[in-house]
C-alpha positions as CSV (number, residue, x, y, z in Angstrom):
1,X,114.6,152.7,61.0
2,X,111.6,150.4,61.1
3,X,107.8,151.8,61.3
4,X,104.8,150.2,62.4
5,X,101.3,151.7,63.3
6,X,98.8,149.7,64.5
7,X,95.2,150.7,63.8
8,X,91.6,150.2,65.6
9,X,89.9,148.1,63.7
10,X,86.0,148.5,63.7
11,X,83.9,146.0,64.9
12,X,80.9,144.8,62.9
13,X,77.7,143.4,64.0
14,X,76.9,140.1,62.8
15,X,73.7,139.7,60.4
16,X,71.5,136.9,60.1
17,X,71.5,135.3,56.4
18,X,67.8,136.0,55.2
19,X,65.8,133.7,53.6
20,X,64.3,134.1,50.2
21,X,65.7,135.8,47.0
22,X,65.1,139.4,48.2
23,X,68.4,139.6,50.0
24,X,68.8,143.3,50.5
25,X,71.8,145.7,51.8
26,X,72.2,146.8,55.4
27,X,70.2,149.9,56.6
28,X,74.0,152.1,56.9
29,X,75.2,150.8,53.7
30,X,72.1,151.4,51.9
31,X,72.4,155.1,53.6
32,X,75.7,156.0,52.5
33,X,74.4,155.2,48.6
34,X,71.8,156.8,49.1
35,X,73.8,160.1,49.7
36,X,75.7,158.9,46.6
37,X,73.0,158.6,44.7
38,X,72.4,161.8,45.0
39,X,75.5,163.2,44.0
40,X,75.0,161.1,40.6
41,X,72.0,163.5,39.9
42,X,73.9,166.7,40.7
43,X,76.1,165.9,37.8
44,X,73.0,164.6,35.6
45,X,71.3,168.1,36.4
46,X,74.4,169.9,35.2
47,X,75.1,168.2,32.3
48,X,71.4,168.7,31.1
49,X,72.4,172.4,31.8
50,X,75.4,172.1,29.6
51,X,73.0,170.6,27.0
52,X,70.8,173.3,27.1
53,X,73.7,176.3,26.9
54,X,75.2,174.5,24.0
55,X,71.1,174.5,22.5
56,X,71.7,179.1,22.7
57,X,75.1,179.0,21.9
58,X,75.5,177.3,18.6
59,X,73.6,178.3,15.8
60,X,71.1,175.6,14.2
61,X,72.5,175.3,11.4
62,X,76.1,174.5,12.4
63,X,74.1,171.7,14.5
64,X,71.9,170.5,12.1
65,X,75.2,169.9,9.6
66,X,76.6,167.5,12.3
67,X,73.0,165.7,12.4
68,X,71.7,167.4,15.3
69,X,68.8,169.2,17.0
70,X,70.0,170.6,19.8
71,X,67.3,171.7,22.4
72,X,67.0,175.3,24.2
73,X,64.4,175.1,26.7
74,X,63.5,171.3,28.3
75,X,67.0,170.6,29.0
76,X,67.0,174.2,31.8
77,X,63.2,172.7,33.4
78,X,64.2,169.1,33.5
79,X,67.9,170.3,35.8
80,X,65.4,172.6,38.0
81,X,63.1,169.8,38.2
82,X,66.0,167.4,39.1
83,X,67.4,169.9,41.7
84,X,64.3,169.6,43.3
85,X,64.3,166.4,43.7
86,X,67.6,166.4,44.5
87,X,66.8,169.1,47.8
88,X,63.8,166.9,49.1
89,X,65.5,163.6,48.5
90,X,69.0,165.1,50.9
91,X,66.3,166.7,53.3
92,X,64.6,163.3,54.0
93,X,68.3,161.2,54.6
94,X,69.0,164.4,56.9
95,X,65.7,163.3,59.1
96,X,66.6,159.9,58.6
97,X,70.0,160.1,59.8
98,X,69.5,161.5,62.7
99,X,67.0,158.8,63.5
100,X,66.8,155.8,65.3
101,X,65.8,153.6,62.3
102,X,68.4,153.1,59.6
103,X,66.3,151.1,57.6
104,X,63.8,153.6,56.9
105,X,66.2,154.8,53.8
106,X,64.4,152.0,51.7
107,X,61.5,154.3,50.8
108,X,64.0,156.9,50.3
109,X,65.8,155.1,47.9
110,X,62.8,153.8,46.1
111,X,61.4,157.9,45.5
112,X,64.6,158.3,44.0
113,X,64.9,155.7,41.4
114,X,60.8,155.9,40.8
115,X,61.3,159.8,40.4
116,X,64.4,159.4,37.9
117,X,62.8,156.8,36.2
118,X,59.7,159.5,35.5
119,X,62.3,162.3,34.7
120,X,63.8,159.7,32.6
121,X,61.3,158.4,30.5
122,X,60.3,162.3,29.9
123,X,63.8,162.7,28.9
124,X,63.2,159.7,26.3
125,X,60.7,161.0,25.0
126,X,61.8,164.1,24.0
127,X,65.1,163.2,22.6
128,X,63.8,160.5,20.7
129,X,63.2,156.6,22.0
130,X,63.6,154.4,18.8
131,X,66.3,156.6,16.8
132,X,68.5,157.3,19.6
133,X,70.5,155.0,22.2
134,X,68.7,157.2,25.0
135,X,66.7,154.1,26.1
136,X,69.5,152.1,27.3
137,X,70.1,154.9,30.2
138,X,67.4,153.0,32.0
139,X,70.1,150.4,32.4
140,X,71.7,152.5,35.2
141,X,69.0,152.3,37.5
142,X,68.9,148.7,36.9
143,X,71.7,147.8,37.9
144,X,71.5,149.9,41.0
145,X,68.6,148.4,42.1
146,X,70.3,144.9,41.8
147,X,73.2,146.6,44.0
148,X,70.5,148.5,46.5
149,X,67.8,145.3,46.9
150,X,67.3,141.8,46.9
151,X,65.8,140.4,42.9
152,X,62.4,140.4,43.8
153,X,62.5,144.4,44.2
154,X,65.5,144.6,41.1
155,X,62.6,143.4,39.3
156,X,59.9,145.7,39.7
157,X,62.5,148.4,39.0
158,X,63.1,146.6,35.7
159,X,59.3,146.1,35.0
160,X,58.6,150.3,36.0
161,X,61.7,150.5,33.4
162,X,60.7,148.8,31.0
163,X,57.2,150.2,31.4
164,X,57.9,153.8,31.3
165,X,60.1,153.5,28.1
166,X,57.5,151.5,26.1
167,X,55.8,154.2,27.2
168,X,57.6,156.7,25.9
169,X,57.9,154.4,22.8
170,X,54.0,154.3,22.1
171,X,53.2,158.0,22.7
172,X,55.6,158.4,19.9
173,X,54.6,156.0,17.7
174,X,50.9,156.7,17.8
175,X,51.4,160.3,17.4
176,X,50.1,161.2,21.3
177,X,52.7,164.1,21.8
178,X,54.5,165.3,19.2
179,X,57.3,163.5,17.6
180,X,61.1,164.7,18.5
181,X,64.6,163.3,18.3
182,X,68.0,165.4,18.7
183,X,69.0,163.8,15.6
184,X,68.3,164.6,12.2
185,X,67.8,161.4,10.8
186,X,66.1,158.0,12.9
187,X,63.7,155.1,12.1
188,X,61.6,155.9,9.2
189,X,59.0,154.0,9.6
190,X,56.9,152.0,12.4
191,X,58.1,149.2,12.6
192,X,62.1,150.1,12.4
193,X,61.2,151.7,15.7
194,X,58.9,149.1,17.5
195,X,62.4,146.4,16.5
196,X,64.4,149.1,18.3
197,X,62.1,149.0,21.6
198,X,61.3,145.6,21.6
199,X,65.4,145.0,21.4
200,X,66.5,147.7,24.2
201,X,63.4,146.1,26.5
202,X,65.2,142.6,25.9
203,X,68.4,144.1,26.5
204,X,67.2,145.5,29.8
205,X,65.9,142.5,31.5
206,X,68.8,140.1,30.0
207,X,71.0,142.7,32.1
208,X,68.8,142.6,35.1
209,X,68.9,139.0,35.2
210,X,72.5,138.9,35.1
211,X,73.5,141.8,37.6
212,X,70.7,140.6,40.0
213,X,72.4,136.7,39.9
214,X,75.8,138.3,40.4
215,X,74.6,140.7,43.4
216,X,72.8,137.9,45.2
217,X,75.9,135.4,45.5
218,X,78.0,138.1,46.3
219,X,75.6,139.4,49.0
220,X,74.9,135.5,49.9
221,X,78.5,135.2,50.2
222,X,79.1,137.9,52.5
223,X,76.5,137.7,54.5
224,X,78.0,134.0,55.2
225,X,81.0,134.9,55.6
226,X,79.5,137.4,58.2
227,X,78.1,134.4,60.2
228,X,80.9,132.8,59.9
229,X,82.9,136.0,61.2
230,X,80.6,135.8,64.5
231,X,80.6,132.3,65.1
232,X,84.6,132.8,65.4
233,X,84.2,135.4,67.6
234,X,81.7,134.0,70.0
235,X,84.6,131.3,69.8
236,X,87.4,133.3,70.3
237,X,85.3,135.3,73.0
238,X,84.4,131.9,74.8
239,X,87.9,130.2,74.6
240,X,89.4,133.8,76.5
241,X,86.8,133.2,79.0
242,X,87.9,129.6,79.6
243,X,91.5,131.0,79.9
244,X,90.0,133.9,82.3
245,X,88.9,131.1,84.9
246,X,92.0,129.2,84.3
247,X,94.0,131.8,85.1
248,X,92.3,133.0,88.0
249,X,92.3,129.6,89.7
250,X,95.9,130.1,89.5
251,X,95.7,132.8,91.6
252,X,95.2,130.8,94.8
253,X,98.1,128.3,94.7
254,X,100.7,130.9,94.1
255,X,99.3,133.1,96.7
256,X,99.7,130.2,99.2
257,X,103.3,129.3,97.6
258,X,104.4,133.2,99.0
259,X,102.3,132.8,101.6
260,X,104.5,130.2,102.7
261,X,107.7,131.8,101.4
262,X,106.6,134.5,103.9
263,X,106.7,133.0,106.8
264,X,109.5,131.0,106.3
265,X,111.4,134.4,105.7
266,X,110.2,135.8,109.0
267,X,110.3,132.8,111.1
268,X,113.2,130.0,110.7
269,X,115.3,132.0,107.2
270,X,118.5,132.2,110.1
271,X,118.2,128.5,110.9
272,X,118.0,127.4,107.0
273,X,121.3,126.4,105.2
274,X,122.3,128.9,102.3
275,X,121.6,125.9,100.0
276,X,118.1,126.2,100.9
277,X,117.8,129.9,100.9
278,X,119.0,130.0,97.4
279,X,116.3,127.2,96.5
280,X,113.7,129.4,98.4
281,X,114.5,132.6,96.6
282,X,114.4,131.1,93.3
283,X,111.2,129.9,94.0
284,X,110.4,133.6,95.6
285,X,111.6,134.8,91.9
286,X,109.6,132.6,89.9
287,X,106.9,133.0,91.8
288,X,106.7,136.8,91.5
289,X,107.3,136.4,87.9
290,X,104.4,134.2,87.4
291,X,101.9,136.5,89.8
292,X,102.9,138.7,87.2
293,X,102.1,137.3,84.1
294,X,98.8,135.5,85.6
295,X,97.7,139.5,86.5
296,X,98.9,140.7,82.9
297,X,96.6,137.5,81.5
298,X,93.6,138.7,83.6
299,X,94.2,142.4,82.4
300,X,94.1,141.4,78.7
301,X,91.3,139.1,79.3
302,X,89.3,141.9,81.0
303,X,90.1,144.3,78.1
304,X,89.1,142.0,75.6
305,X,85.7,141.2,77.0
306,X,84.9,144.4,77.3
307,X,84.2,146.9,74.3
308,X,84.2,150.6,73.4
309,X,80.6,150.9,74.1
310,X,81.5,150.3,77.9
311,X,84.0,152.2,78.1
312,X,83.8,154.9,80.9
313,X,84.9,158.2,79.9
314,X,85.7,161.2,81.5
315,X,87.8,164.6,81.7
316,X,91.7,163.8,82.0
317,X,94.5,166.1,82.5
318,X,97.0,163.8,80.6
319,X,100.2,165.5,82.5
320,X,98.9,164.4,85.4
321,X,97.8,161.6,84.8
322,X,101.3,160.8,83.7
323,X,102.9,161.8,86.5
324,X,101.3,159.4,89.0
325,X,102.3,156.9,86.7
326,X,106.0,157.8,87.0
327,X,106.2,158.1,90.2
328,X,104.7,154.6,90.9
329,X,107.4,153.5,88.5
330,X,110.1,155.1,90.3
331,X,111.6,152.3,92.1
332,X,111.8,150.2,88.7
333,X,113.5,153.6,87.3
334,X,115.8,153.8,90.7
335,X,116.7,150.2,90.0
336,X,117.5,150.2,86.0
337,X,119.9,153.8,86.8
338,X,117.2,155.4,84.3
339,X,115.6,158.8,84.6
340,X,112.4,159.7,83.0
341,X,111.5,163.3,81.9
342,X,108.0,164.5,81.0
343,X,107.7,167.3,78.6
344,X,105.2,168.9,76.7
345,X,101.6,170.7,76.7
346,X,99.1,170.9,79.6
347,X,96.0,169.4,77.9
348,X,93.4,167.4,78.6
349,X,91.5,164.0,76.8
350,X,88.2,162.7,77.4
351,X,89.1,158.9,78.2
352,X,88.6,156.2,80.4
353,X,91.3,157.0,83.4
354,X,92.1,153.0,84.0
355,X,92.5,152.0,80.6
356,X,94.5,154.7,80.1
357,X,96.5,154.1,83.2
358,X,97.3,150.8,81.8
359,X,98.6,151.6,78.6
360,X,100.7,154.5,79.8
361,X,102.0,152.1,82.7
362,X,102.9,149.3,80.0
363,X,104.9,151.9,77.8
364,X,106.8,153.5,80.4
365,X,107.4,150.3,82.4
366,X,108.7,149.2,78.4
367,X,110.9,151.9,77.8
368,X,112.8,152.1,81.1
369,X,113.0,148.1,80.9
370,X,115.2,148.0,77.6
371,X,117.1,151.4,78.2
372,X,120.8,150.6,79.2
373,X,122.0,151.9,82.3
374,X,122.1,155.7,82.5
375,X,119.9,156.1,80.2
376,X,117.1,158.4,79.5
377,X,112.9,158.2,78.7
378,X,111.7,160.9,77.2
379,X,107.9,161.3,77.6
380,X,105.7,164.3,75.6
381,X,102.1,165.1,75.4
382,X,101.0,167.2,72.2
383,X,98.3,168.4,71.2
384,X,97.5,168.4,67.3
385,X,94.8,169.0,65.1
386,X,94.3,164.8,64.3
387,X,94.1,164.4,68.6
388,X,96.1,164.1,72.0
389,X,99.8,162.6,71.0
390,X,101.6,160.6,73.7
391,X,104.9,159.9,72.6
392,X,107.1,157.4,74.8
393,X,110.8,157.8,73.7
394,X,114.0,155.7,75.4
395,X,117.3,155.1,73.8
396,X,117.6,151.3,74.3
397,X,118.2,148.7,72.4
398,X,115.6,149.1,70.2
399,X,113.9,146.3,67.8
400,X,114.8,144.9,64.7
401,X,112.9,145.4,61.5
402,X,111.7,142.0,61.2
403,X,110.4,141.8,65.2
404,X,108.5,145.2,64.4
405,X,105.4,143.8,63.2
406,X,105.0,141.2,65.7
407,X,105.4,142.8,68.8
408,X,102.0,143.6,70.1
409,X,101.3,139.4,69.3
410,X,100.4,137.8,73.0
411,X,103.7,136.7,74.4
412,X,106.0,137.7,71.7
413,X,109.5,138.4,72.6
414,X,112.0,139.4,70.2
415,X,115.2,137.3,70.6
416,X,117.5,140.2,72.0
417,X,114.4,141.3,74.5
418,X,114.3,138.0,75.6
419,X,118.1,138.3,76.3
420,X,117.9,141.6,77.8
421,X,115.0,141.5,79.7
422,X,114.4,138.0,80.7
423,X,111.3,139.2,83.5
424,X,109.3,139.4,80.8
425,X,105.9,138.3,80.2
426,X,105.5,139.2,76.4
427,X,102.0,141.2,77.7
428,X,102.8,144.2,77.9
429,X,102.2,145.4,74.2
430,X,99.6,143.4,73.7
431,X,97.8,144.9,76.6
432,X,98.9,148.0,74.8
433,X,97.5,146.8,71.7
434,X,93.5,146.1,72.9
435,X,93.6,149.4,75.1
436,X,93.9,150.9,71.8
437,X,91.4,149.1,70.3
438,X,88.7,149.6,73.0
439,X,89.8,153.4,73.0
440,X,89.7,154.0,69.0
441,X,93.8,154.8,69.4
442,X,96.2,154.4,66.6
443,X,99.3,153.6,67.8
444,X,102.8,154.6,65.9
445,X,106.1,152.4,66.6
446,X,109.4,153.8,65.4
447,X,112.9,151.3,66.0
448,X,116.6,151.3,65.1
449,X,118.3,148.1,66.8
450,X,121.2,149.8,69.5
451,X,119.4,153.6,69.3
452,X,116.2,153.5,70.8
453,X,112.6,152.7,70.2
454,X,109.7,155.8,70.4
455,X,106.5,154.9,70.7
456,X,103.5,157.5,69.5
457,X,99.8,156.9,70.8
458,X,97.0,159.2,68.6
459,X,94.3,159.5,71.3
460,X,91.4,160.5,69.3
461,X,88.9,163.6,69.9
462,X,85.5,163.1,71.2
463,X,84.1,163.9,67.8
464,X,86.8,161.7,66.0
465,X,85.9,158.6,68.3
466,X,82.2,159.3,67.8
467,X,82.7,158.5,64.1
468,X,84.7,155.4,64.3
């Protein structure tokens, strides 16, 4: 059996490529690592917890024969003090979420590197800043801030960085707070320990310079890539136009083509040969089929230049809704020798009723099409916990594995459709495919070639479709 779901894809707004070297992240990206910043310093808190129960729990001198100096008390205030932070920092991106400027999580990422860096350097300083590797943990937030902002801004975390620590370094040296290390042995002199800070400062901005060159052409990158992402839309968007007003210049000849056809029907079809009659009901049939297809190509076109945001939703009873549908499709059932059952809950969808009407139209139209003679469509509405389910069942001639993929492409018509149902336009899934899109639907085929085909639309919740 061959499977294929076809997904909404969400649409993202073009940015303009800034000018300068501070290129930056986007207000919702900078957002969501914002919020993961913040679970970073959860596990920093509770691993400074962990230092400070393993300060109680082993004895001093079982720590001082491995070479250390395990702390009891600063590890428990410097976690509170972190937790803190932690609270105000997720109770500020609460505020800001819910507001109408996303870039105003700049400042809130800036308090939280600037407070860090201050826990940090305290952290340094009492663990020791020229006889242990603690001074290379300032590293982390450089190389976050190359991620987060432009270089301009990297930089001034990299000069607070470097700042604080020889900071740290000094108070140390010159005997301004007391001297402490968790080890038992570090430099012994001076000097030994100004080599150590001068090195780890170097190390700090030769990193820095090389994450911050690596972020900016990767942001430069995508944010041309982005422009180039738009420009092909606004082409794609202005070539569908074109075809729109193609198409509906169409719509004139062919009406005056049937026009014609109708009043040769009504007025001199008895004095016609048969010869003729045939020609004119050939032309009757191809004309009918193209009305169709040039009202399918205005459909799509009118799905496709419109988007979700337009989208007019209301309260549907989805039973219903199908029903009107079937029985409009009742003479193509009568015709075909199919019957169509509808099964399932009584539950309702907050949707937009035409769209919706048009995809369920499509389907059933679909599955009554390629069903054999006597045969049956099978129609259910559920209701689960991941949405509405529609699920659009016949037992056809199903698709091949290979066509699968490629039927919701504009005209594409498997070889043994083509056979089987030679009426048809190739539109129909297509349609299908942008109804989905505009209504944030995910949309489930299931195939065997000579059993049947089943279609399964996932209309999402109002709360689902908010998010997407």
């Amino acid at each position: 059996m061959a499977t294929f779901t076809f997904r909404p894809t969400v649409a993202q707004s073009p940015s303009s490529l800034p000018s300068g070297s501070n290129v930056a992240l986007g207000g919702e990206v900078l957002l969501l690592d914002a919020v993961w910043f913040t679970r970073i310093r959860w596990f920093v808190a509770l691993t400074l917890l962990c230092l400070g129960a393993l300060g109680i729990l082993i004895p001093e001198a079982t720590a001082t024969r491995f070479g250390l100096v395990l702390p009891r008390l600063w590890p428990f205030a410097l976690a509170t003090l972190l937790a803190l932070l932690n609270l105000i920092t997720l109770r500020w991106l609460r505020r800001i979420r819910s507001g109408p400027e996303m870039l105003a999580v700049v400042p809130n990422i800036w308090f939280q590197i600037a407070s860090d860096l201050v826990v940090l350097s305290a952290l340094t300083t009492l663990m020791g800043p020229t006889g242990t590797p603690i001074g290379f943990a300032f590293l982390f937030h450089i190389v976050l801030a190359c991620i987060f902002f432009g270089r301009r801004d990297s930089f001034l975390v990299a000069l607070l960085s470097a700042g604080l620590f020889l900071g740290a370094v000094a108070a140390s040296e010159c005997a301004l707070i007391p001297r402490s290390s968790i080890l038992t042995s570090g430099p012994t002199t001076v000097a030994a320990g100004v080599i150590q800070a001068v090195f780890t400062v170097f190390v700090m901005f030769v990193v820095w310079y090389l994450t911050s060159s690596i972020s900016d052409a990767v942001r430069l990158r995508d944010f041309e890539l982005d422009g180039a992402n738009a420009r092909l839309r606004q082409a794609d968007e202005d070539k569908n136009q074109q075809m729109l007003r193609t198409t509906h210049d169409l719509k004139a000849p062919f009406s005056g083509i049937e026009g014609n056809i109708h009043v040769l029907r009504h007025l001199h079809w008895d004095s016609l040969p048969e010869e003729v009659q045939a020609i004119i009901e050939k032309i009757e049939m191809r004309s009918g089929t193209l009305r169709s297809r040039i009202g399918e190509i205005l459909t799509l076109g009118r799905l496709r230049s419109g988007s979700t945001s337009e989208v007019s939703e209301m309260l549907i009873v989805l039973k219903t809704l199908l029903c009107d549908v079937i029985e409009e499709l009742a003479g193509l059932a009568t015709e075909q020798g199919v019957t169509v059952a509808v099964a399932g809950d009584d539950i309702s969808a907050r949707c937009d009723p035409g769209q919706l009407k048009i995809l369920f139209m499509n389907l059933i139209s679909n599955a009554i099409s390629y069903s054999k003679p006597g045969g049956r469509v099978e129609v259910d509405v559920r209701d689960r916990d991941e949405g509405c389910l529609l699920v659009v069942t016949d037992h056809g001639i199903g698709i091949s594995p290979e066509a699968v993929p490629h039927i919701f492409e504009d005209f594409y018509r498997s070889q043994e459709a083509a056979k089987f149902n030679p009426k048809s336009t190739g539109l129909g899934l297509a349609i299908v495919r942008q109804i989905g899109q505009n209504l944030n639907a995910t949309i489930k085929v299931q195939s065997e070639v000579g059993k049947g085909t089943s279609f399964t639309v996932c209309l999402p919740t109002p709360t689902q479709a908010g998010a997407g």
